[in-house]
PDB file with SEQRES, HELIX, SHEET and CRYST1 records, atoms N, CA, C and O in Angstrom:
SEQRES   1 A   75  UNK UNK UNK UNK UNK UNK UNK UNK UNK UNK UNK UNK UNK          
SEQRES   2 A   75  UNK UNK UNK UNK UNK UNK UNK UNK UNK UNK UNK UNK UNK          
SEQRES   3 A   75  UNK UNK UNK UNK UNK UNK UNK UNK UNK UNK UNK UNK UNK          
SEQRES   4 A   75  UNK UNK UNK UNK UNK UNK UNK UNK UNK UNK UNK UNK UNK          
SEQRES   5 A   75  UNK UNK UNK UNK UNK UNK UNK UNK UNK UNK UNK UNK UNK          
SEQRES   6 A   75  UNK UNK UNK UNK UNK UNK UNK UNK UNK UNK                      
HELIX    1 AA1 UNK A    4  UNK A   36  1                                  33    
HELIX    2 AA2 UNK A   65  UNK A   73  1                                   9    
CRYST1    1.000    1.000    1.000  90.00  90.00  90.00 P 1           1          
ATOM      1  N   UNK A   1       0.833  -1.177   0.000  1.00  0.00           N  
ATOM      2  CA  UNK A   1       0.000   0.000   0.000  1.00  0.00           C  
ATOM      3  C   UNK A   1       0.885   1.251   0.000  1.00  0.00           C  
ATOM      4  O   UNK A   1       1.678   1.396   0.931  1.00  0.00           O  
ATOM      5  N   UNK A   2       0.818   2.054  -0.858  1.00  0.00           N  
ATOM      6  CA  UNK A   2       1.362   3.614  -0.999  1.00  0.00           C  
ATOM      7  C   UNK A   2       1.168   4.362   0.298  1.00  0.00           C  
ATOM      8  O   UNK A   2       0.116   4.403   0.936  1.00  0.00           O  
ATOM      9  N   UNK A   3       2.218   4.903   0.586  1.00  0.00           N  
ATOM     10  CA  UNK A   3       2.013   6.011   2.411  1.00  0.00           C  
ATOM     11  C   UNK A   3       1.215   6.756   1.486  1.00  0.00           C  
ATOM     12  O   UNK A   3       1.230   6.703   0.256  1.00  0.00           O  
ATOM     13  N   UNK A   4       0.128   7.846   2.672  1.00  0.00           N  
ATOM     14  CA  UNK A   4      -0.417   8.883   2.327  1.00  0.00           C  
ATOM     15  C   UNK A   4       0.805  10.043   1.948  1.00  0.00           C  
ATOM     16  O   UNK A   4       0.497  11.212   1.716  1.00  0.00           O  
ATOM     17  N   UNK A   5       1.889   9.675   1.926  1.00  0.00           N  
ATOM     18  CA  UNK A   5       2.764  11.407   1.487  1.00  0.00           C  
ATOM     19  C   UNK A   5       2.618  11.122   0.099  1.00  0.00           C  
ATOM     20  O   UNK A   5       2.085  11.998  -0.582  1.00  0.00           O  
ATOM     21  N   UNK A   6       3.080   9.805  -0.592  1.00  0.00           N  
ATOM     22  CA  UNK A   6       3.298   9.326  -1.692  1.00  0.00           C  
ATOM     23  C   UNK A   6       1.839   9.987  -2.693  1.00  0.00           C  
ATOM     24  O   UNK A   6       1.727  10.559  -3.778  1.00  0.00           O  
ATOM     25  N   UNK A   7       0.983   9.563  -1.713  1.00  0.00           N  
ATOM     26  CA  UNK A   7      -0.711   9.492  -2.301  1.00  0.00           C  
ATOM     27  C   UNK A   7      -1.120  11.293  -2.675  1.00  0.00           C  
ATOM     28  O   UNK A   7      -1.734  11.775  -3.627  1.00  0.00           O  
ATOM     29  N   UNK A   8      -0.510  11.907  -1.539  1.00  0.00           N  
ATOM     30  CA  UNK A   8      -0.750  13.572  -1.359  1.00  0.00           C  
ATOM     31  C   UNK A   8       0.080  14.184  -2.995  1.00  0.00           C  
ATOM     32  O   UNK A   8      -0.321  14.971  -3.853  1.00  0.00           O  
ATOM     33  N   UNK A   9       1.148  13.517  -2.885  1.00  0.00           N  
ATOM     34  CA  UNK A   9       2.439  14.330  -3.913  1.00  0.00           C  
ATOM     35  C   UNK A   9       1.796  14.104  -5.241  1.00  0.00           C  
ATOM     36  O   UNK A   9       1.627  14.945  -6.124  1.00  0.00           O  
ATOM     37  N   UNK A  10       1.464  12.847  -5.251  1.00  0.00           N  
ATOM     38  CA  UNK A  10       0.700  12.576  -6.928  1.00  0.00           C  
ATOM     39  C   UNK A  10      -0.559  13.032  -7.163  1.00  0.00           C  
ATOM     40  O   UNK A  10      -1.033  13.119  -8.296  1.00  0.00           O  
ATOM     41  N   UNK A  11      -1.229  13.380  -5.996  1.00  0.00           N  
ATOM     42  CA  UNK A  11      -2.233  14.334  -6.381  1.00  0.00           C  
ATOM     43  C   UNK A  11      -2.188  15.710  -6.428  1.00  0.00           C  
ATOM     44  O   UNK A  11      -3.134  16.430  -6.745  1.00  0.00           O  
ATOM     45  N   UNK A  12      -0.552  16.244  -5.959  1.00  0.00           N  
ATOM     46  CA  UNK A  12      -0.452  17.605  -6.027  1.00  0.00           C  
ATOM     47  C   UNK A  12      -0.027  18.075  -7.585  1.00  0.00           C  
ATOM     48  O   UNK A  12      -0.319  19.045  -8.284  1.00  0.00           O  
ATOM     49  N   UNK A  13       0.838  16.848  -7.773  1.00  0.00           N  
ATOM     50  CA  UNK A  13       1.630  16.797  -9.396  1.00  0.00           C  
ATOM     51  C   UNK A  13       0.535  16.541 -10.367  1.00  0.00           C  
ATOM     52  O   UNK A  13       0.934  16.782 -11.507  1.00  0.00           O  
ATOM     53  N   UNK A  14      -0.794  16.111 -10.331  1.00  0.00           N  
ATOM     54  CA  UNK A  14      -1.665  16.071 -10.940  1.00  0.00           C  
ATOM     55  C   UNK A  14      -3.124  17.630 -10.733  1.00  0.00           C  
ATOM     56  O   UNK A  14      -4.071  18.257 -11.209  1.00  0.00           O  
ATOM     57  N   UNK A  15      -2.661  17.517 -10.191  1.00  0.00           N  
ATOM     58  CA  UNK A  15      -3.256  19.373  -9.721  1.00  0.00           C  
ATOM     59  C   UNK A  15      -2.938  20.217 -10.321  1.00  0.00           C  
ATOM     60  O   UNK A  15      -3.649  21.047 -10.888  1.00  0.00           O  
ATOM     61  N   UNK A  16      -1.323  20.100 -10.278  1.00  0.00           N  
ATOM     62  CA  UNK A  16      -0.289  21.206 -11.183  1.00  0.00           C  
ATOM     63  C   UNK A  16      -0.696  20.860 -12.243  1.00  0.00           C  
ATOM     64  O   UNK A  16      -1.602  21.501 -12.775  1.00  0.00           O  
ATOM     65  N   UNK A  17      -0.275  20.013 -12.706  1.00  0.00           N  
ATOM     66  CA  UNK A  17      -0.477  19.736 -14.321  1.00  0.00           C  
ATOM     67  C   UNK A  17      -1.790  19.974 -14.853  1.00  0.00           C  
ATOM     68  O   UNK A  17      -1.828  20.195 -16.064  1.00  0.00           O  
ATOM     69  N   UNK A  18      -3.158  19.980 -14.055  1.00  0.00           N  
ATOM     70  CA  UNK A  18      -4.068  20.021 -14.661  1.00  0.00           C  
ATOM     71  C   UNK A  18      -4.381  21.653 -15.096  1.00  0.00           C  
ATOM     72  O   UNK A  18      -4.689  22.136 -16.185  1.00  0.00           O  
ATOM     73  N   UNK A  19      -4.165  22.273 -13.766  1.00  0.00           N  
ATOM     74  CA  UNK A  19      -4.602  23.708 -13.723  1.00  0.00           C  
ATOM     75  C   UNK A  19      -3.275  24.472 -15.010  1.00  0.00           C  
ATOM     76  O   UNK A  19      -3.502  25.262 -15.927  1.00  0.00           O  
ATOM     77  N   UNK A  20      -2.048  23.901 -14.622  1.00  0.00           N  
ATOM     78  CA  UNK A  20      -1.055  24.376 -15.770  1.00  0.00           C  
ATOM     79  C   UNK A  20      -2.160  24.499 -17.097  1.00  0.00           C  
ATOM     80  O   UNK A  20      -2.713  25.484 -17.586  1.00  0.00           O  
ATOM     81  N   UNK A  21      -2.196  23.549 -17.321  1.00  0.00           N  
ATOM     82  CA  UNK A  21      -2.934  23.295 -18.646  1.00  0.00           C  
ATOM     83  C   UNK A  21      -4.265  23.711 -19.012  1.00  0.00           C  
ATOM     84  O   UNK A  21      -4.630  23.442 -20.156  1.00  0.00           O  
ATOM     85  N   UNK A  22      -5.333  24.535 -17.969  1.00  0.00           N  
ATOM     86  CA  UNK A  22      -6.094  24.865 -18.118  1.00  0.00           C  
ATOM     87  C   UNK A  22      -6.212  26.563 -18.868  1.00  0.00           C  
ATOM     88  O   UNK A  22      -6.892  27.204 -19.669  1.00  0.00           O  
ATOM     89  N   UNK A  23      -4.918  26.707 -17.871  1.00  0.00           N  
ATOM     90  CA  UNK A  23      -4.533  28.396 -17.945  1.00  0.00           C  
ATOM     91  C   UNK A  23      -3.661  28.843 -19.307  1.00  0.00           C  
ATOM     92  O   UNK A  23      -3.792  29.839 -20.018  1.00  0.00           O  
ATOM     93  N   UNK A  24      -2.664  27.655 -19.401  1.00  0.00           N  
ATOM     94  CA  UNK A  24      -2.447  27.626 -21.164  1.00  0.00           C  
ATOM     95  C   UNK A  24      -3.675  27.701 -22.077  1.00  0.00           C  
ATOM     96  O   UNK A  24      -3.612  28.324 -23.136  1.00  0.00           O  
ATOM     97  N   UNK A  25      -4.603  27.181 -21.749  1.00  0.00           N  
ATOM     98  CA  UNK A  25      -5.644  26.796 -22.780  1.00  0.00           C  
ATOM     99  C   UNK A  25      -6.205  28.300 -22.607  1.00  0.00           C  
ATOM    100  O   UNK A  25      -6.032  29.064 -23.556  1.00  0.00           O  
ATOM    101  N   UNK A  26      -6.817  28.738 -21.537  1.00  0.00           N  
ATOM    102  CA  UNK A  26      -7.385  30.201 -21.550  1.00  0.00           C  
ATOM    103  C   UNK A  26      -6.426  31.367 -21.867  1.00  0.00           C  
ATOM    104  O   UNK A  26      -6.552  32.305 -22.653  1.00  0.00           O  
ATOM    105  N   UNK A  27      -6.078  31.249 -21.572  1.00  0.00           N  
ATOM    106  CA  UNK A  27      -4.858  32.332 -22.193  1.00  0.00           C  
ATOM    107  C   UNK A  27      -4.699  32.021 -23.494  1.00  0.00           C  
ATOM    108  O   UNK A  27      -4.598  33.079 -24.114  1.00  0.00           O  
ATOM    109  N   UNK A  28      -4.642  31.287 -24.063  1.00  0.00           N  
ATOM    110  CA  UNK A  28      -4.444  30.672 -25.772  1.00  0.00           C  
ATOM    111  C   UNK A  28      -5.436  31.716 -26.259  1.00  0.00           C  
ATOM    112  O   UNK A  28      -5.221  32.607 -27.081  1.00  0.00           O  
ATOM    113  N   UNK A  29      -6.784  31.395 -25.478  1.00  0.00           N  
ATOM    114  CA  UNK A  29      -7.927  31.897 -26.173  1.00  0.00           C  
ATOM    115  C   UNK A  29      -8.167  33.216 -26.173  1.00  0.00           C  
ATOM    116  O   UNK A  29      -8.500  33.979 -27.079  1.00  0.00           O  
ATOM    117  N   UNK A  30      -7.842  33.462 -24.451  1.00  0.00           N  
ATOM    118  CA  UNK A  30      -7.725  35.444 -24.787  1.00  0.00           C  
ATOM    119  C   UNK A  30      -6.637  36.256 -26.065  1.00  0.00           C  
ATOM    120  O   UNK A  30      -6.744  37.337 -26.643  1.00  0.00           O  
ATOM    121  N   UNK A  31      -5.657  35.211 -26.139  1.00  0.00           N  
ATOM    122  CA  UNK A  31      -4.815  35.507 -26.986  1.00  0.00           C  
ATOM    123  C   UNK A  31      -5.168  35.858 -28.533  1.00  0.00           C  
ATOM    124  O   UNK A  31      -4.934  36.903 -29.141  1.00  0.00           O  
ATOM    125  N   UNK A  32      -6.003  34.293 -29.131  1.00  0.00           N  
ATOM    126  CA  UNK A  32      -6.588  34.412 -30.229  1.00  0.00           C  
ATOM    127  C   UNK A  32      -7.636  35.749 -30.197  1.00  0.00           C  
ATOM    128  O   UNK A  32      -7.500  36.678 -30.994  1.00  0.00           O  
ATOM    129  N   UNK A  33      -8.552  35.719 -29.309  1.00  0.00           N  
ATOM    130  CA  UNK A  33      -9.611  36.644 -29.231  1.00  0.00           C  
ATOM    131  C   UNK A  33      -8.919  38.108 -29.431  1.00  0.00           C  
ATOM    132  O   UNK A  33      -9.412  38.922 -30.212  1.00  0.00           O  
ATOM    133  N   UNK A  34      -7.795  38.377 -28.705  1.00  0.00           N  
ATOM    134  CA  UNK A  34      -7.534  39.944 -28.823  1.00  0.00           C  
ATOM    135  C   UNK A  34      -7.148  39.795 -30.254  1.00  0.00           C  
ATOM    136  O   UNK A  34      -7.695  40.638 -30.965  1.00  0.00           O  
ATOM    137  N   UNK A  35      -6.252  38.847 -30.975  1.00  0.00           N  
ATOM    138  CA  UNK A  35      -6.298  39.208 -32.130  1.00  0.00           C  
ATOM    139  C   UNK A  35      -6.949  39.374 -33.212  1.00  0.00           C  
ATOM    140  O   UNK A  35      -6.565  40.200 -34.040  1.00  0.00           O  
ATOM    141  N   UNK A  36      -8.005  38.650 -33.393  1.00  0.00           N  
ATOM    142  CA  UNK A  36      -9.433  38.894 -34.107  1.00  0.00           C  
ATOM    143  C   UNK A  36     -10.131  40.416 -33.228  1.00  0.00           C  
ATOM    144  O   UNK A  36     -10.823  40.521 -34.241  1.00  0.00           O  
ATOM    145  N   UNK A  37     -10.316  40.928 -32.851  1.00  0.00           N  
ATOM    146  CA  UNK A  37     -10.657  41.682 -31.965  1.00  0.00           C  
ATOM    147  C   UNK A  37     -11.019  42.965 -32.762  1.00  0.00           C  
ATOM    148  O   UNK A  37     -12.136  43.453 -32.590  1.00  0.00           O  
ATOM    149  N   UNK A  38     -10.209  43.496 -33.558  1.00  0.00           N  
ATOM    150  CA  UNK A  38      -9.953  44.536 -34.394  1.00  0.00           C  
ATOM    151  C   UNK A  38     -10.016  44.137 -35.980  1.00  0.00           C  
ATOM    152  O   UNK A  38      -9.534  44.949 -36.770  1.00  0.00           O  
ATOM    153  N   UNK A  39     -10.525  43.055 -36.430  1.00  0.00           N  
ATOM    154  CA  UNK A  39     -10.564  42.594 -37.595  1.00  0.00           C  
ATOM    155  C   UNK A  39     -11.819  42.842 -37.831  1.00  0.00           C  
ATOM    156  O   UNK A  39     -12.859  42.554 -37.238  1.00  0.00           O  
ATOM    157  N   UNK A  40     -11.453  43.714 -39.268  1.00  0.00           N  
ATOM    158  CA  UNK A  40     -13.176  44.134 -40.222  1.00  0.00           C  
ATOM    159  C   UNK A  40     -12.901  43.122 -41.157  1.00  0.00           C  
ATOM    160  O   UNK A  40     -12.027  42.812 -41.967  1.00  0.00           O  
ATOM    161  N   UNK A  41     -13.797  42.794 -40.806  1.00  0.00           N  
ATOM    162  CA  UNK A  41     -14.658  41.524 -41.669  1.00  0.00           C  
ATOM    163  C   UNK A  41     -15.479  42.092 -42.418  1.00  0.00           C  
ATOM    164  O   UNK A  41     -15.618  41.597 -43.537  1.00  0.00           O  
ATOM    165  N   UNK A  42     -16.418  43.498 -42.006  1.00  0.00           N  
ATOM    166  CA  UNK A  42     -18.165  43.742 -42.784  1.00  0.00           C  
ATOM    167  C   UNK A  42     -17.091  44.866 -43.600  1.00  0.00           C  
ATOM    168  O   UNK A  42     -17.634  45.969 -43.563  1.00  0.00           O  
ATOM    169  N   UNK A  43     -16.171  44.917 -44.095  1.00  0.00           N  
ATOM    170  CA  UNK A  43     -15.811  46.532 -44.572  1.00  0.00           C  
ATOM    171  C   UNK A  43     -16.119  45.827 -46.052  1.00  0.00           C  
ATOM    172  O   UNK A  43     -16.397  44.631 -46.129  1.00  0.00           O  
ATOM    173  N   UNK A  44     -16.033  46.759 -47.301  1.00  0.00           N  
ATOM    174  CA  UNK A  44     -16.165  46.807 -48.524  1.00  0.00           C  
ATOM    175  C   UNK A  44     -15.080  46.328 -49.028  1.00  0.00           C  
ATOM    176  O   UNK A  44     -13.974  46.618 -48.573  1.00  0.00           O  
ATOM    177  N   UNK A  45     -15.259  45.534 -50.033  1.00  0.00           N  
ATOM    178  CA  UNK A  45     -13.720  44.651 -50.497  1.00  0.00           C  
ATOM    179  C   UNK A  45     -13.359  45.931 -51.325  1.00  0.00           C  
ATOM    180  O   UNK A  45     -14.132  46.806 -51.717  1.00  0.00           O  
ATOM    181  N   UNK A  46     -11.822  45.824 -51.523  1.00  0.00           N  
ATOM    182  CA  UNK A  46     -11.384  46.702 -52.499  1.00  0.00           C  
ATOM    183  C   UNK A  46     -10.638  46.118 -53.506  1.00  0.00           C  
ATOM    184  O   UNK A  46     -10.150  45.049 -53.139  1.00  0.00           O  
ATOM    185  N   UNK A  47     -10.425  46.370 -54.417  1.00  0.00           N  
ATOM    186  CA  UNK A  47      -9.624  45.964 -55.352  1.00  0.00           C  
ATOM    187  C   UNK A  47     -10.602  45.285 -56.625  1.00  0.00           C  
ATOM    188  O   UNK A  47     -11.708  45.824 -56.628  1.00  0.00           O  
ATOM    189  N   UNK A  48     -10.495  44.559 -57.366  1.00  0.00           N  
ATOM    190  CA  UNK A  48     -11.470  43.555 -58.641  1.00  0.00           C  
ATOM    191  C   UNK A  48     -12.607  43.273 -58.190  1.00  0.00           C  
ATOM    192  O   UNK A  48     -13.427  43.022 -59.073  1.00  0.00           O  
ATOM    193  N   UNK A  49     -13.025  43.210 -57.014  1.00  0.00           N  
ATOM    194  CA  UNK A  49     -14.343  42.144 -55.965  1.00  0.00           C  
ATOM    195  C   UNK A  49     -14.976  42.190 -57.086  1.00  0.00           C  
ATOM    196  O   UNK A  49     -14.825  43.005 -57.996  1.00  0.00           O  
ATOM    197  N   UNK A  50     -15.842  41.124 -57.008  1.00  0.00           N  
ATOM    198  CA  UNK A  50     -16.869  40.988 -58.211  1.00  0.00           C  
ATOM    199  C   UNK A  50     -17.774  40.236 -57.104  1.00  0.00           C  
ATOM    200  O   UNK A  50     -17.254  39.457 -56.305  1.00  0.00           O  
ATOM    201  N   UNK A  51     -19.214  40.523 -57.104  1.00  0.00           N  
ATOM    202  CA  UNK A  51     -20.337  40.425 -56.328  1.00  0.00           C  
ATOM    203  C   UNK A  51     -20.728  38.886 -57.287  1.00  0.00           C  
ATOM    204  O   UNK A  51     -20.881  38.752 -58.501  1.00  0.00           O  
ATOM    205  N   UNK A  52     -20.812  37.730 -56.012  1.00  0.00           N  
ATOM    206  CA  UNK A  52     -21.251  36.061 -56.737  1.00  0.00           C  
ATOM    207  C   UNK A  52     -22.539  35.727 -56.345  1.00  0.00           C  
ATOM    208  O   UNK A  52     -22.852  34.566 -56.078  1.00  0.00           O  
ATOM    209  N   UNK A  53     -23.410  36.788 -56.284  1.00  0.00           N  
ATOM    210  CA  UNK A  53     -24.789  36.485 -55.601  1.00  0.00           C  
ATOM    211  C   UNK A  53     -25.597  37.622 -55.926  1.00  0.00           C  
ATOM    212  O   UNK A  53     -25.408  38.789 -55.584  1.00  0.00           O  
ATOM    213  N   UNK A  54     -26.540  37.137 -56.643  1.00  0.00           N  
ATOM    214  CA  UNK A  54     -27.540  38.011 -57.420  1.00  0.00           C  
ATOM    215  C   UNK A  54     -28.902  37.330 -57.134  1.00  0.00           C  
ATOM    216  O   UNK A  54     -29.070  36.117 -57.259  1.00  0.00           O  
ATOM    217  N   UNK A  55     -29.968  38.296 -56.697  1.00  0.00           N  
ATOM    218  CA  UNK A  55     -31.223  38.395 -55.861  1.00  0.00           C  
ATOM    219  C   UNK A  55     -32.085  37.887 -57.167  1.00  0.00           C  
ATOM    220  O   UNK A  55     -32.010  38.639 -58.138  1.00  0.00           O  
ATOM    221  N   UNK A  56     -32.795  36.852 -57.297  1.00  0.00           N  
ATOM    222  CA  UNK A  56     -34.075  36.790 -58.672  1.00  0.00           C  
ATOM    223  C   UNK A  56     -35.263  37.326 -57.886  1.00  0.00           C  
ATOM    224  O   UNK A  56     -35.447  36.869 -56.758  1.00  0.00           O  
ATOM    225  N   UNK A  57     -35.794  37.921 -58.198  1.00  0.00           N  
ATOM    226  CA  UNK A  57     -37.388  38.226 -57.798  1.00  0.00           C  
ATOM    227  C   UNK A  57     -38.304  37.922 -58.775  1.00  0.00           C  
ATOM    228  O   UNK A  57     -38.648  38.834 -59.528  1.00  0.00           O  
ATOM    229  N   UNK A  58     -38.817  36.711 -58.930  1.00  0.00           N  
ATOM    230  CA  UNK A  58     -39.497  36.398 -60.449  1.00  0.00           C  
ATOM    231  C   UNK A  58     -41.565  36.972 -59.492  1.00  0.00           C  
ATOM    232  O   UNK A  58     -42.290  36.518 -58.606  1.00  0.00           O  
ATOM    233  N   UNK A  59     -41.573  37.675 -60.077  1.00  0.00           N  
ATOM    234  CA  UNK A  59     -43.164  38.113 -59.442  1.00  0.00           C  
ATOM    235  C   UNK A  59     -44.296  37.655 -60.322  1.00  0.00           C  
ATOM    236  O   UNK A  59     -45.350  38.279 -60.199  1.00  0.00           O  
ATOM    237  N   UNK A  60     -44.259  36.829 -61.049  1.00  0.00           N  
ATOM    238  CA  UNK A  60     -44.885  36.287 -61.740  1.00  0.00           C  
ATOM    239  C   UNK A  60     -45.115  34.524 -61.455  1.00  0.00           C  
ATOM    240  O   UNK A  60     -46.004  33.735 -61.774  1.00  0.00           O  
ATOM    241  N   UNK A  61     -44.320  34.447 -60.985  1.00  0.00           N  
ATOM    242  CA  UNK A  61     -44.822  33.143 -60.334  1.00  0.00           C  
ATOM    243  C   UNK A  61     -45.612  32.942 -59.065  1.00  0.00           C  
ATOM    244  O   UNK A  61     -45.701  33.695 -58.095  1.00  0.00           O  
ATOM    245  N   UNK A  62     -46.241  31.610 -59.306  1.00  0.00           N  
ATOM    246  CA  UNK A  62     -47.892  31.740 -58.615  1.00  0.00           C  
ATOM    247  C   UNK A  62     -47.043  30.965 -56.873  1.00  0.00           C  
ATOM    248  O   UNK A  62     -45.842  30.904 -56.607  1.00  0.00           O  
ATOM    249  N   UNK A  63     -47.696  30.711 -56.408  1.00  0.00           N  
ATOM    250  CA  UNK A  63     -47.074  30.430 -55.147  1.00  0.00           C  
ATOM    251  C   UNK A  63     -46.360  28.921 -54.795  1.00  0.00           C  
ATOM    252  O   UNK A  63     -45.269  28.619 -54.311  1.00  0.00           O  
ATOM    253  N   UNK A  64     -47.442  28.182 -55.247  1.00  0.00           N  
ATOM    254  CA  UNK A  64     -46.879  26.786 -55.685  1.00  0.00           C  
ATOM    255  C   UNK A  64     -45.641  26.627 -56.874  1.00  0.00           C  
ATOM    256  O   UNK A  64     -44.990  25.583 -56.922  1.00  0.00           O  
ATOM    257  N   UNK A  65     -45.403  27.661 -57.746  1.00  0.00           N  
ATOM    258  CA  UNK A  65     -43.892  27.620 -58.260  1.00  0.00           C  
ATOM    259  C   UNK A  65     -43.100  27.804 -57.336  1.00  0.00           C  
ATOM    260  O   UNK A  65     -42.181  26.987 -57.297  1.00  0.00           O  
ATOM    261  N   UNK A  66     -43.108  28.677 -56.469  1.00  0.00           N  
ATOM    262  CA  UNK A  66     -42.246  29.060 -55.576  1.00  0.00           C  
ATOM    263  C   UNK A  66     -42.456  27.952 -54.424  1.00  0.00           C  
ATOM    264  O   UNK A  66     -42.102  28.113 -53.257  1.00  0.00           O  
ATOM    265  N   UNK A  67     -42.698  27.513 -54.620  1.00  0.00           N  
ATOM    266  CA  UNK A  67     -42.962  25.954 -53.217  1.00  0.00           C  
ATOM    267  C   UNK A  67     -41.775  25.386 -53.687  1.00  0.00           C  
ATOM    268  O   UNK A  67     -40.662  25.267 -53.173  1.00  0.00           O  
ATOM    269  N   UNK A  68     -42.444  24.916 -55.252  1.00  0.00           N  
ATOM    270  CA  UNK A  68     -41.082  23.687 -56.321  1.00  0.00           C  
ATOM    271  C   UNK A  68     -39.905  24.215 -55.874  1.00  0.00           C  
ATOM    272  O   UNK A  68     -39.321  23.774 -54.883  1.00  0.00           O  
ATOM    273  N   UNK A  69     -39.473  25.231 -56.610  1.00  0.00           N  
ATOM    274  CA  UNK A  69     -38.459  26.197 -56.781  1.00  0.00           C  
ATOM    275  C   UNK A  69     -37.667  25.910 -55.616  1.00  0.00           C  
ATOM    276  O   UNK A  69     -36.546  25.427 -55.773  1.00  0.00           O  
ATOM    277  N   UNK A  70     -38.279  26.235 -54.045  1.00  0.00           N  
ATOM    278  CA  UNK A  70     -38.196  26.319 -53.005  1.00  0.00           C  
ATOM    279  C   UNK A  70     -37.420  24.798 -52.561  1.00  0.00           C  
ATOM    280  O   UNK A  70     -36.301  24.605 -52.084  1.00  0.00           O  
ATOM    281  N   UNK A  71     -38.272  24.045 -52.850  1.00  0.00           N  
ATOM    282  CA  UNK A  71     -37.814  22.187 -52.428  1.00  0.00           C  
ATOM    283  C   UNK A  71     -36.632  21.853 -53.146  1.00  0.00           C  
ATOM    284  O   UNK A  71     -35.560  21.519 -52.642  1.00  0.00           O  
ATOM    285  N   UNK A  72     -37.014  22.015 -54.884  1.00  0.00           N  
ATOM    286  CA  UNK A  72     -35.716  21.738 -55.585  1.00  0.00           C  
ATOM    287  C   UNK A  72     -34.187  22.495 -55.181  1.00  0.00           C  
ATOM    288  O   UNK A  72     -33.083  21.952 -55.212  1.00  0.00           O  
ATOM    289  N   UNK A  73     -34.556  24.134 -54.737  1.00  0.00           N  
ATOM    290  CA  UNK A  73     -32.884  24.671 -55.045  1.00  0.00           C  
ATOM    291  C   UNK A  73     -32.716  24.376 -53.653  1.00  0.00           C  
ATOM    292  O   UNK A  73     -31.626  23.870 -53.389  1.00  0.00           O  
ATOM    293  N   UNK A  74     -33.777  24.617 -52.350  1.00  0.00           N  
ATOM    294  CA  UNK A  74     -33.364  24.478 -51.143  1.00  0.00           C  
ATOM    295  C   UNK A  74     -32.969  25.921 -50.587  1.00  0.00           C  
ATOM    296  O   UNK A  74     -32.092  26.092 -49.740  1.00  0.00           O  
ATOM    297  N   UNK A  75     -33.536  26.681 -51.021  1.00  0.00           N  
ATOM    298  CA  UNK A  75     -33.197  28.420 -50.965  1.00  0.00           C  
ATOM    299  C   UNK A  75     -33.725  28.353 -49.299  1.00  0.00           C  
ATOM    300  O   UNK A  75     -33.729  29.374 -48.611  1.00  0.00           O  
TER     301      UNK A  75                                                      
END                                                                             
């Protein structure tokens, strides 16, 4: 049977190691986070952008086209 000092130490060395590793992990993340933090994402592209998404509004179709339409593209 292991003395209780033996039993205490491996649960202290497993303590350390856990919390070590917790605080790496959060800190990782505040880390990532401040750097995204200041990143525009919504700004206007500059340069060639060419827009890949164009709106159809067909107003002539009866409602049940737009059901089909709806099932087939999955809009």
């Amino acid at each position: 049977m292991k003395s209780w000092v033996e039993l205490v130490y491996n649960s202290c060395k497993v303590f350390i190691l856990f919390t070590g590793c917790t605080l790496l992990f959060y800190f990782g993340m505040v880390w990532v986070s401040g750097e995204y933090q200041d990143y525009k994402r919504y700004d206007e592209p500059s340069g060639s952008a060419v827009k890949v998404m164009q709106m159809n509004v067909y107003e002539d179709q009866t409602w049940i086209e737009r059901l089909f339409m709806f099932y087939h593209n999955g809009e």
